[in-house]
C-alpha positions in Angstrom: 73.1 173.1 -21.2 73.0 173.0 -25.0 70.6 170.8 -27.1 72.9 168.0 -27.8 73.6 167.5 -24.0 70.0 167.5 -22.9 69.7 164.7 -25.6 73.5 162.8 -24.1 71.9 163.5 -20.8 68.7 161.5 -21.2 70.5 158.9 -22.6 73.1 158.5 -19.1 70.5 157.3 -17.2 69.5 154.5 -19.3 73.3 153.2 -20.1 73.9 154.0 -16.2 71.3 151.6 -15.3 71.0 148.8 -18.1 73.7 146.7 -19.9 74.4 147.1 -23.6 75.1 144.0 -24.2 74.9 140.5 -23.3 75.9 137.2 -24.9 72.8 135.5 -23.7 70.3 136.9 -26.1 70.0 138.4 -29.7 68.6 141.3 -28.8 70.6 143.1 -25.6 69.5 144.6 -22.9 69.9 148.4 -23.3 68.2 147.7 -26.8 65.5 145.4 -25.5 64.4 148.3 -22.8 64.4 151.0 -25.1 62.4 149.1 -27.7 60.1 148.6 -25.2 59.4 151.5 -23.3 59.1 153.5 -27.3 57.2 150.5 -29.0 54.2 151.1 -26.0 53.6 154.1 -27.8 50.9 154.9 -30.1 46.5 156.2 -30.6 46.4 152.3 -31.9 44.4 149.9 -30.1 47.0 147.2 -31.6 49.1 147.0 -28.5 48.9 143.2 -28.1 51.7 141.7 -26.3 52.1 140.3 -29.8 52.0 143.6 -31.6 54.5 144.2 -29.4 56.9 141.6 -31.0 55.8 142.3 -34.4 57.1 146.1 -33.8 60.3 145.7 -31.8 61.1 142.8 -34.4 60.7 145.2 -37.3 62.6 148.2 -35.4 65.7 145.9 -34.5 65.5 143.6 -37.5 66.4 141.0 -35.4 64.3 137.8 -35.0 62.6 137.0 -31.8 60.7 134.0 -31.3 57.4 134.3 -29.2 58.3 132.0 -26.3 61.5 134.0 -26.0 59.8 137.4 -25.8 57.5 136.4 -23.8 60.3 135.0 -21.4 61.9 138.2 -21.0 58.9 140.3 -20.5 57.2 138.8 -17.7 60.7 137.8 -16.5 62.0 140.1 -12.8 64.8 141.3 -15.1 63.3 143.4 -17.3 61.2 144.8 -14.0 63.8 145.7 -11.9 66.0 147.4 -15.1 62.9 149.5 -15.9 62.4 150.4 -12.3 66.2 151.8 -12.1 65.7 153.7 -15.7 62.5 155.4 -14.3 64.8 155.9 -11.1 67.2 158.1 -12.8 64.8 159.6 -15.1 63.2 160.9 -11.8 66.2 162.0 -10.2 68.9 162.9 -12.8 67.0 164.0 -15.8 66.8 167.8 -15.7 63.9 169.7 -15.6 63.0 173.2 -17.6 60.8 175.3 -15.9 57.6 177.1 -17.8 56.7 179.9 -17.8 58.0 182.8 -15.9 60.1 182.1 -12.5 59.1 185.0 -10.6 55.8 182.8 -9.9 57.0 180.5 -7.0 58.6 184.0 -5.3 55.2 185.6 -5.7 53.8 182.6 -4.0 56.3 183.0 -1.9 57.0 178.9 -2.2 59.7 176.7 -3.8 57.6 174.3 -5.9 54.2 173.1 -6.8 53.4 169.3 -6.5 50.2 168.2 -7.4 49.3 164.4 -5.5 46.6 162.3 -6.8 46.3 158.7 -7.9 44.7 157.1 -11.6 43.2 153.3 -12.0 44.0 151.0 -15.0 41.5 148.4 -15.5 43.0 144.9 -15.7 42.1 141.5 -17.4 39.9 139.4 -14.2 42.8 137.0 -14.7 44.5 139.4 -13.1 42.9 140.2 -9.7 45.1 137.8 -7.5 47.5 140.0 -7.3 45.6 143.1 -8.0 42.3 143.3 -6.7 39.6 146.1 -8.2 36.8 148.2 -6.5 34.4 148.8 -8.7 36.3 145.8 -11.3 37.5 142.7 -11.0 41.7 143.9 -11.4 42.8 147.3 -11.6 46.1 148.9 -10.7 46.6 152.2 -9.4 49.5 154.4 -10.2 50.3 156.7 -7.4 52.2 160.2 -8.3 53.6 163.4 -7.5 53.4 165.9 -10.4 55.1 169.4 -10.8 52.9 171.3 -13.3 55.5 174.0 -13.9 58.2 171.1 -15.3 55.5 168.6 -16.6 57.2 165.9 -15.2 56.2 163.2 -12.5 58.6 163.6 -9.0 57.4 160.5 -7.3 55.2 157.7 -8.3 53.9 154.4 -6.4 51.6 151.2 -8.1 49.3 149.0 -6.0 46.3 146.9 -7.0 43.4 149.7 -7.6 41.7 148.5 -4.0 44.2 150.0 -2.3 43.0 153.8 -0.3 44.6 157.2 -2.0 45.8 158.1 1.9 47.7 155.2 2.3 50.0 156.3 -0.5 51.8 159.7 -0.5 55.2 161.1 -0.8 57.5 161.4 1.9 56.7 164.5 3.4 60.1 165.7 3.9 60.2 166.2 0.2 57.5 168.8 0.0 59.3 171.4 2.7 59.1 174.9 1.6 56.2 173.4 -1.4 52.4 173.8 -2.2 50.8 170.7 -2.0 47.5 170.3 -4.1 44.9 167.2 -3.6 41.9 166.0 -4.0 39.5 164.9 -1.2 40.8 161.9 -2.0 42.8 163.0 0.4 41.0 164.6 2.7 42.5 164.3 6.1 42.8 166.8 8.5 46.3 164.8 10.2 47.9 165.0 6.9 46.8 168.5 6.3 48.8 169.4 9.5 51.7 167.4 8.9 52.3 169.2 5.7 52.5 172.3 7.3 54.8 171.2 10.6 57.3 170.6 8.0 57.0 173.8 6.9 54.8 172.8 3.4 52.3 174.4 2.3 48.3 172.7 1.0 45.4 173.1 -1.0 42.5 171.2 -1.0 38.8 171.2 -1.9 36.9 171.1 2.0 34.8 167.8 2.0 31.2 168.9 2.4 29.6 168.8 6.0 33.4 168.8 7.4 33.1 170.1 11.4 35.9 173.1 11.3 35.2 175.8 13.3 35.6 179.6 12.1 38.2 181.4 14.3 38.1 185.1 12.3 36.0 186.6 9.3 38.8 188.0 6.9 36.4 189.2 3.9 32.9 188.4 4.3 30.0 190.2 5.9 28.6 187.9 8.7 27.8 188.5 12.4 30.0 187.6 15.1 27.2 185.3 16.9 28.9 182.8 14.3 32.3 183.0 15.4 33.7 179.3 17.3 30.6 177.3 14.9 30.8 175.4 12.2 32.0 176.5 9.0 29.2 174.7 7.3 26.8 176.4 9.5 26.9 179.7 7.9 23.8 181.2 6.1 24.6 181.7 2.3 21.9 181.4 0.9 21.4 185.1 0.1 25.3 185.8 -0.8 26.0 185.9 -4.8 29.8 185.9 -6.2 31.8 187.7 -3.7 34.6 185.9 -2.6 34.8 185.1 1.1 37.7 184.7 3.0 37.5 183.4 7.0 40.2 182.0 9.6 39.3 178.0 10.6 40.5 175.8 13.2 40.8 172.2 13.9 41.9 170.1 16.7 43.1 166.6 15.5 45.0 163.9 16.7 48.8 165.8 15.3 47.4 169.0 16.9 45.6 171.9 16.3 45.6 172.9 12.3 44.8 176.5 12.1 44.5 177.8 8.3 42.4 179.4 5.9 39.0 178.8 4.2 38.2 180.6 1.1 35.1 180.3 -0.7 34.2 181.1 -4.7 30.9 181.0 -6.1 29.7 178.3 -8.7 27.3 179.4 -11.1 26.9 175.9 -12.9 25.7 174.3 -9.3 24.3 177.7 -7.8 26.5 177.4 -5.2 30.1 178.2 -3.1 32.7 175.8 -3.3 35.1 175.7 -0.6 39.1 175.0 -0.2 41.2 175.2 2.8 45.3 176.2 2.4 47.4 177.5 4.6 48.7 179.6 1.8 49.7 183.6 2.1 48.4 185.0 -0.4 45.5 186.8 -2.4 42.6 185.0 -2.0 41.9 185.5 -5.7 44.6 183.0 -6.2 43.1 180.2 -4.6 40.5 179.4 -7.3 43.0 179.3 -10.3 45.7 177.8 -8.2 43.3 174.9 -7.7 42.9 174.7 -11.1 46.4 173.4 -11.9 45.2 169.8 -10.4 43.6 169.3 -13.7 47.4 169.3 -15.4 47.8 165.7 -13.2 44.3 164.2 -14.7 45.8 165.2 -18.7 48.7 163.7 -17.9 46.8 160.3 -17.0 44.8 160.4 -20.1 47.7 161.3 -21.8 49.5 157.5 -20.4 46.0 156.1 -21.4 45.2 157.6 -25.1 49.1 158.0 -26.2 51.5 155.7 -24.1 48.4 153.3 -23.8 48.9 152.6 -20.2 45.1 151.6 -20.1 46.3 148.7 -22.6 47.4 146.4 -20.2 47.0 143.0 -21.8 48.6 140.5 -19.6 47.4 138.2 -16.5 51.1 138.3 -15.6 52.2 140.6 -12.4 55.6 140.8 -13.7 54.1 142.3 -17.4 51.8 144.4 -16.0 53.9 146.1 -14.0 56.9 146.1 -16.6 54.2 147.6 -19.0 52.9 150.6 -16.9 56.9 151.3 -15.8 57.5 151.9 -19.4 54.5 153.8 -19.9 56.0 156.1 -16.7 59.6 155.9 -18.8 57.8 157.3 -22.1 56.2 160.3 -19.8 59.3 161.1 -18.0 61.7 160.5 -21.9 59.4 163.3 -23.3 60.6 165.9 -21.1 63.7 165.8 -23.6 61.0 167.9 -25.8 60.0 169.9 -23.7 63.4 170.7 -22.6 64.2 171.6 -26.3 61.4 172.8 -27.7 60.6 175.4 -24.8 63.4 177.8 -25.9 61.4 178.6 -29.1 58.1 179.4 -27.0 56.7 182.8 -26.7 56.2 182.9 -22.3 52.5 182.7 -23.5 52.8 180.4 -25.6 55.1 178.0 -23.1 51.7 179.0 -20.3 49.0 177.0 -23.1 52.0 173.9 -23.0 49.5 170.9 -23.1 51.4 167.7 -21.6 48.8 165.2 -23.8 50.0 167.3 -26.9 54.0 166.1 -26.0 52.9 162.8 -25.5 51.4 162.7 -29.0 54.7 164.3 -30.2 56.4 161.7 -28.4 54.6 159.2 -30.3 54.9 160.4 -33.6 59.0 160.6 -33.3 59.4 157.4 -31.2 61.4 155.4 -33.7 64.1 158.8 -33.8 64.3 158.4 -30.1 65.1 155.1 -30.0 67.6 155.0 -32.7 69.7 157.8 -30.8 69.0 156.0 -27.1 70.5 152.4 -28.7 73.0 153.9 -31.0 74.2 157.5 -29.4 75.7 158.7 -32.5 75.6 162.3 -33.5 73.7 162.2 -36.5 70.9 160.6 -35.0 71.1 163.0 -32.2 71.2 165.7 -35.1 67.7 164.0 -36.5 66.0 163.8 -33.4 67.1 168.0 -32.5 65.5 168.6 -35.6 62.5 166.2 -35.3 61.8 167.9 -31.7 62.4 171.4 -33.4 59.7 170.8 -36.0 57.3 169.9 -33.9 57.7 172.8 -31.3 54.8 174.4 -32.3 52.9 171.2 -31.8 53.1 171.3 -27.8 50.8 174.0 -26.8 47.0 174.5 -27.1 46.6 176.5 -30.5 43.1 178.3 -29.1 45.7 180.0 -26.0 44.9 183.7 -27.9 41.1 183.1 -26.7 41.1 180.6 -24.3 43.2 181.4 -20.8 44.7 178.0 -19.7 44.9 177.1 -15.8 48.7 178.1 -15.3 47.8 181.6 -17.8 45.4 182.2 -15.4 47.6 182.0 -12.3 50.3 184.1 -13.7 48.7 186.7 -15.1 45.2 186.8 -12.4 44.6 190.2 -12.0 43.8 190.5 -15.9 44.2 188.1 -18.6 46.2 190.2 -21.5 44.4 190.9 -24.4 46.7 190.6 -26.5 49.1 188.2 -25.5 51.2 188.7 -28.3 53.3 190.8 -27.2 54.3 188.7 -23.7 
């Protein structure tokens, strides 16, 4: 697929979904949506509801009276046309894989999905319909992440109250893929689920979790500690070795037999633990794990640059038509990546930083939505060439110095020293 399709491609699934016109109002829909999702863009903390306006009435040059934009953005409308964009972004929008494929066969997996959940603090006028924990209103986004497309695969909202568990992707989606969590998480049932389907997990082991060791792998204990508690072993005197041992569980599902490997923490002078049923070199675990943090960028990068932590409306309908735009924007941006990847060195495509899209998302917003509204080729032409000059702006400049969490995993057994000539 050439340039100018990936660009024809991302605009099929918002013509698919929304109407381009419609005798009813000045500004129509397709336009309106667009406007929308690329106006919520911005490191500005002038993201008023009002700003809003201001912006989309300058970008359009079409009046809009307050009352009427107001109307239309807390109306069900614009939710359910936003919620069939993000729809097709999710499913038909194609995906460009980085760095190099022979990763998932070494793994010996067909994907990576990384599951974890982000709050956005809420006006209190707000906590009728979205209750908070530790705040009055908050709503959680709920989402399935693929760190080797940078792109979202499944998402969920609720009001921020609502338990991590009680969200999660339909499991018959993960077959044959490595699922990484937090102990957010944390439950042994869903651990064993995931791997009856034939999945595969990764998880950090909650602390004083009763799982009893089955088989030392690599570590140098006696047998008298065979059948007790994992938690029960002496380490006090053990010092950076990795340790590898076979655990068991009996649980409500079944019995969940699978692998605890342990890596020493200098900072806390101590050895964290993660559980996987995962075949493969226990070196791997550690920098496999690693990879969650890619999920926690790409929240702050829907806080800081699509300002999804900018919420300001009481109204359900806003809120939610807010944050869906703010998913829109993250899932739009994999146009750049999609173009811009090409021109990567394989090293260079491993540093890929999904906040520094974002940002380059923002700065070429308005080219974006004068292709999306319009289609014609020579805005297709500016935005190719507006992506193209900004190529070099995706990936974390200090990568010749500084091993990123997907370097680390492809190259484990010894970062390159000069990467230069990958």
């Amino acid at each position: 697929m050439n340039n100018t399709d990936t660009l024809e491609q991302l605009r099929q699934c918002f013509i698919e979904v929304i109407p381009k016109a419609d005798a009813r109002t000045i500004i129509p829909p397709l336009e309106f949506v667009i406007n929308i999702i690329f106006c919520f863009l911005g490191d500005t903390e002038c993201t008023s509801l009002e700003s809003i306006r201001r912006y989309m009435k300058n970008q359009t040059e079409k009046k809009s009276s307050r009352g009427s934009f107001w109307e239309r953005l807390a109306s069900n409308r614009l939710k359910t046309l936003l919620r069939a964009a993000v729809s097709k972004l999710l499913t038909q929008l194609s995906t460009t894989v980085i760095g190099p494929r022979g990763l998932l066969k070494q793994l010996g997996i067909i994907g990576i999905e990384i599951v974890d959940s982000c709050i956005f603090t809420l006006w209190d006028g707000a906590s009728d319909d979205f209750p908070g924990v530790k705040t009055n209103a908050g709503i959680k986004l709920h989402s399935c992440f693929n760190p080797l497309t940078g792109k979202f695969s499944w998402f969920d909202m609720t009001p921020s109250s609502t338990h991590d568990r009680k969200c999660f992707p339909d499991l018959q989606s993960l077959i044959g893929k490595l699922v990484i969590v937090d102990l957010g998480y944390w439950d042994f049932c869903l651990l064993w689920a995931i791997d009856n389907i034939g999945g595969f997990f990764l998880s950090r082991i909650k602390s004083k979790t009763v799982i009893y060791i089955t088989e030392f792998v690599q570590a140098n204990f006696s047998k008298k500690h065979l059948g007790k508690s994992l938690f029960s072993l002496p380490l006090k005197r053990k010092r950076g070795d990795i340790i590898e041992i076979k655990v068991e569980k009996e649980c409500k599902s079944g019995i969940l037999a699978c692998r605890a490997i342990a890596f020493w923490n200098p900072a806390y002078n101590c050895y964290h633990w993660y559980i996987t049923n995962l075949k493969v070199a226990p070196h791997l675990i550690y920098p496999l794990y690693r990879l969650r943090w890619q999920i926690e960028l790409v929240f702050k990068a829907c806080k800081q640059s699509l300002n999804a932590n900018r919420l300001t409306s009481n109204n359900s309908n806003i809120i939610e038509s807010l944050l869906l735009a703010s998913i829109a924007a993250h899932l739009a941006s994999q146009t750049i990546l999609n173009v811009a990847i090409p021109e990567l060195t394989k090293i260079e495509q491993l540093a890929i930083s999904v906040q520094r899209v974002a940002k380059v998302a923002v700065s070429i917003a308005s080219d974006f939505i004068k292709f999306l509204v319009t289609g014609s080729s020579n805005n297709a032409k500016i935005l190719l060439n507006k992506i193209l000059l900004f190529a070099d702006e995706i990936f974390d400049p200090n990568y010749r110095h500084r091993e990123t969490s997907l370097a680390r995993t492809v190259y484990w057994r010894s970062f390159p020293k000069n990467p230069e000539h990958l």
